[in-house]
C-alpha positions, -999 to 999 in steps of 0.1 A, spaced: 0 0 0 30 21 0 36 38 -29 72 53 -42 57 82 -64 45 114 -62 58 120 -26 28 101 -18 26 82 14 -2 55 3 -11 46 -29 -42 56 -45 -72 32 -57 -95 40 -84 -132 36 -75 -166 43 -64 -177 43 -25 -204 59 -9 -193 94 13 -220 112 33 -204 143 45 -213 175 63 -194 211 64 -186 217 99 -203 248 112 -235 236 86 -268 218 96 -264 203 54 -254 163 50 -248 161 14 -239 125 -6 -211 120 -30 -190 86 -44 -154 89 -43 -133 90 -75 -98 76 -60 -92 66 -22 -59 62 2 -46 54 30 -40 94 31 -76 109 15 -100 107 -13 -110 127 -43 -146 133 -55 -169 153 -66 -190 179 -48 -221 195 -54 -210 230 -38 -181 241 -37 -157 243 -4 -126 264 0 -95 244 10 -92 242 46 -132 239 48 -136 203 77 -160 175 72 -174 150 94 -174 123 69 -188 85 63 -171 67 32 -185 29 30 -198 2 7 -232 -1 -1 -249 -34 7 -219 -45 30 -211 -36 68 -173 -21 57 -177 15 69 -156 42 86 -166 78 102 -137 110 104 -130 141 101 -118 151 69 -100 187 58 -102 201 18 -70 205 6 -77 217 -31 -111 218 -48 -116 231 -86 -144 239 -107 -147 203 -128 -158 201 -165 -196 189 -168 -216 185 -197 -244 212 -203 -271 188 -193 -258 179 -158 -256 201 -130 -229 219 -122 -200 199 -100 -168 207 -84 -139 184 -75 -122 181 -44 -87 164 -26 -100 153 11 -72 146 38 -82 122 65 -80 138 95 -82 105 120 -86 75 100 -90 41 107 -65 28 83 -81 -11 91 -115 -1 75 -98 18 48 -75 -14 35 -107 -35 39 -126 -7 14 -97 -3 -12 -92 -43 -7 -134 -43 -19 -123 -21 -46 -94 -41 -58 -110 -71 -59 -140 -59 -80 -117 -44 -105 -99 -81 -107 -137 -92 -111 -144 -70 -139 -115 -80 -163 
């Protein structure tokens, strides 16, 4: 899970898992599906956009399974994302966990691995 590139820390995992996340100081829970994942953060898309620094209380699990994980979670970049003229607008964000629980996140990127084995 270590990766030697990018200065990176963990490596990241292409895929789609569920995130409910809230804005701290905000009484708004909004839904999202991450783009990438690590050991280190996710990327995905958000509906509104959040300055870097913004903090989330965050979910990020599996549908139909038990794997899930809670924590905090800061923006480190977000940019306005291209979308087609028919879609809403969306922006895209880098999220730093805050306090992971790197056990639940191996067993999500392990999910995600193994589906993409599953799919060739």
């Amino acid at each position: 899970m270590l990766a030697e590139t990018n200065n990176r820390l963990f490596e990241r995992v292409s895929g789609e898992l569920a995130v409910r996340y809230s804005p701290q100081g905000t009484d708004g829970e909004f839904c999202s599906t991450t783009r990438n994942i690590s050991g280190g953060g996710i990327r995905m898309p958000l509906l509104k956009k959040l300055k870097p620094g913004s903090m989330l209380n965050m979910e990020v699990f599996k549908h139909n399974t038990d794997i899930a994980f809670r924590c905090m979670g800061k923006v480190m970049w977000a940019w306005d994302a291209p979308s087609d003229a028919k879609e809403n607008h969306i922006f895209e964000a880098g999220i730093k966990f805050i306090n992971p629980d790197l056990l639940c996140i191996g067993k999500l990127i392990d999910s995600l691995e193994k589906n993409s084995l599953l799919a060739r």
